[in-house]
C-alpha positions as CSV (number, residue, x, y, z in Angstrom):
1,X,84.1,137.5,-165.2
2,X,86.0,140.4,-165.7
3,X,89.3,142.4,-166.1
4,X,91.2,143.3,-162.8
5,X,94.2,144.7,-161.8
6,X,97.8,143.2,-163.1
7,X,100.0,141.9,-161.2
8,X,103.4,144.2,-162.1
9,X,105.4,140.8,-160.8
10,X,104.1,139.6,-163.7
11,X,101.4,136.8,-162.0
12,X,98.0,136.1,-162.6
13,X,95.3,139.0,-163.0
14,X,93.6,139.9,-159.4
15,X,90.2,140.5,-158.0
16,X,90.4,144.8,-156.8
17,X,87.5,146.0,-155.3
18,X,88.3,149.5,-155.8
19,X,90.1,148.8,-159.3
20,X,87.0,147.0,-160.3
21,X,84.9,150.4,-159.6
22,X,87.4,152.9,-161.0
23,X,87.1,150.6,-164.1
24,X,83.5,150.8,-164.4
25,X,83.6,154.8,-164.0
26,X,86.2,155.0,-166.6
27,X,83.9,153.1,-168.9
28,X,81.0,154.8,-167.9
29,X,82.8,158.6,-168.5
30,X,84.0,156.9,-172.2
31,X,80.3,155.5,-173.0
32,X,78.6,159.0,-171.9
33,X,81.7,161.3,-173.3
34,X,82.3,159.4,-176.2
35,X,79.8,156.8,-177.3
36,X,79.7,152.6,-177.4
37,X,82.2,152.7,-180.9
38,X,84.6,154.7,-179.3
39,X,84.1,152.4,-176.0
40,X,84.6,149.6,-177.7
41,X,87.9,150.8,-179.4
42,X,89.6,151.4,-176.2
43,X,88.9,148.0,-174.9
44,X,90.2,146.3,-178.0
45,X,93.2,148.8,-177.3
46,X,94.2,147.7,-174.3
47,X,93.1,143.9,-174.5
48,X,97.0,142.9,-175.4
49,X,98.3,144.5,-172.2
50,X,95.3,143.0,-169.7
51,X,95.0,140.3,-171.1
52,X,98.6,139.2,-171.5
53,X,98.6,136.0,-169.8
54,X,95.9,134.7,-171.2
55,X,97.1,135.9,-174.9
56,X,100.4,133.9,-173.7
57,X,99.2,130.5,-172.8
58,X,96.3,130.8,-175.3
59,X,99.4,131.0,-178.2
60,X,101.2,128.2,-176.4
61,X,98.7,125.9,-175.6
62,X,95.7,126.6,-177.4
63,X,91.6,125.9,-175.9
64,X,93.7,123.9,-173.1
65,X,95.6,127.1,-172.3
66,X,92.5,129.0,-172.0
67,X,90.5,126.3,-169.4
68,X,93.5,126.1,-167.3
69,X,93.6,130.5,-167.4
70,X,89.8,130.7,-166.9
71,X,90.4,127.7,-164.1
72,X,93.1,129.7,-162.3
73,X,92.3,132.8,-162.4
74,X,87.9,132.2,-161.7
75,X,88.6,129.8,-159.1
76,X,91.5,132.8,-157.0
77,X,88.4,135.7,-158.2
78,X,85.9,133.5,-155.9
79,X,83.8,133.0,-159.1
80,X,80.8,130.7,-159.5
81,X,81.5,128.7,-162.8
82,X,82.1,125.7,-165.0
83,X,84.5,124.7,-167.7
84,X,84.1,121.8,-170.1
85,X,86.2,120.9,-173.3
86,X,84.3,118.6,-175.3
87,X,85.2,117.9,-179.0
88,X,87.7,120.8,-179.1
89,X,85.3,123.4,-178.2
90,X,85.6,125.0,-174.5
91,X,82.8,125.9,-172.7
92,X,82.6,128.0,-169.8
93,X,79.5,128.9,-167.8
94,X,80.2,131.6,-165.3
95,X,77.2,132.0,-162.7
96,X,78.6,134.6,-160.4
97,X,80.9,137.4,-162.0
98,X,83.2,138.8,-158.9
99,X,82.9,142.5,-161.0
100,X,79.2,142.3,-160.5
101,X,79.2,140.8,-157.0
102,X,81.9,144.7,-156.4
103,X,80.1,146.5,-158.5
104,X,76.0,145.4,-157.5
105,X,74.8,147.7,-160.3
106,X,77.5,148.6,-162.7
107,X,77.7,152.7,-163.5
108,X,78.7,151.7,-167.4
109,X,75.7,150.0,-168.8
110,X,77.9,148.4,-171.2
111,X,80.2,147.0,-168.6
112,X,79.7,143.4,-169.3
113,X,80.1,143.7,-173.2
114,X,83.9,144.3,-172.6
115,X,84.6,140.7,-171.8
116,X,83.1,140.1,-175.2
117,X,85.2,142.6,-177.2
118,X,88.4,142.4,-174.9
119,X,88.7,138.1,-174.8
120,X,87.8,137.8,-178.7
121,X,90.3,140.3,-180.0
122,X,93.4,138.6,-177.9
123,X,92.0,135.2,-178.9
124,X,92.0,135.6,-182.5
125,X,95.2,136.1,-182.6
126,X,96.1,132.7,-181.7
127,X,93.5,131.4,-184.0
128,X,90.7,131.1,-181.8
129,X,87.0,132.3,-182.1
130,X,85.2,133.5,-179.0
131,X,81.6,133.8,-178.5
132,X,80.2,135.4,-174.9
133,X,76.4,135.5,-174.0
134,X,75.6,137.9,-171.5
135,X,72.6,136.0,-169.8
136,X,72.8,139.0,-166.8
137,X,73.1,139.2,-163.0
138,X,76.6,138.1,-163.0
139,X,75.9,135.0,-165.2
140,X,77.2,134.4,-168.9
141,X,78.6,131.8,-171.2
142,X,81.5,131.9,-173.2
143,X,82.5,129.3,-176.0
144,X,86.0,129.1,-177.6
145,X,86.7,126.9,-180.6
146,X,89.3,126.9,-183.2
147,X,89.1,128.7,-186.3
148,X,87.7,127.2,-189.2
């Protein structure tokens, strides 16, 4: 699961082929140019803007706000994956990342770590921790609880 193109109407996030792979080649010219701390700087930089509507309903709704956004968006992506709220804490396992399906073999070898940096820094700011394990081939797990 991955970042894809906005919609400029304001909708939902899409699934871009050719987006997906300019994205990757910008991360992979940052990464070689620049190193993995600079890398990861830009992606926090630019989590508020891609990641607006999640940052939205997250701050309006919470862990409830980010299953339904995971939900939507995974399910319209043709993502394999499952979410669960149990206790408070949201789990979601995703078992096929469109990106990686586009991508086969990502040019940034750090491409996957961006979901990591990206969802955690627009999550905290509505009180939410985010872990992501990156299990590989398309798969990982992400947990979101509230802040202690």
């Amino acid at each position: 699961m991955c970042l894809f193109v906005v919609n400029v109407l304001g909708g939902m996030m899409k699934v871009n082929k050719s987006f997906v792979e300019a994205y990757d080649a910008m991360f992979a010219y940052i990464l070689k140019e620049y190193g993995l701390d600079d890398l990861i700087k830009f992606w926090k930089g630019i989590a508020p803007t891609m990641l607006r509507d999640l940052k939205d309903i997250a701050n309006q709704k919470g862990i409830l706000g980010c299953k339904q956004y995971w939900d939507k968006i995974l399910k319209e992506e043709g993502a394999k994956f499952r979410t669960n709220i149990k206790d408070g804490v949201l789990k979601l396992e995703i078992t096929d990342c469109p990106s990686i399906r586009h991508l086969n073999t990502p040019a940034c070898s750090e491409y996957c770590r961006h979901c990591g940096v990206m969802y955690p820094e627009v999550l905290s700011c509505s009180g939410l921790d985010m872990e992501c394990k990156r299990v590989g081939n398309g798969r990982c797990e992400i947990v979101v609880r509230e802040r202690k």
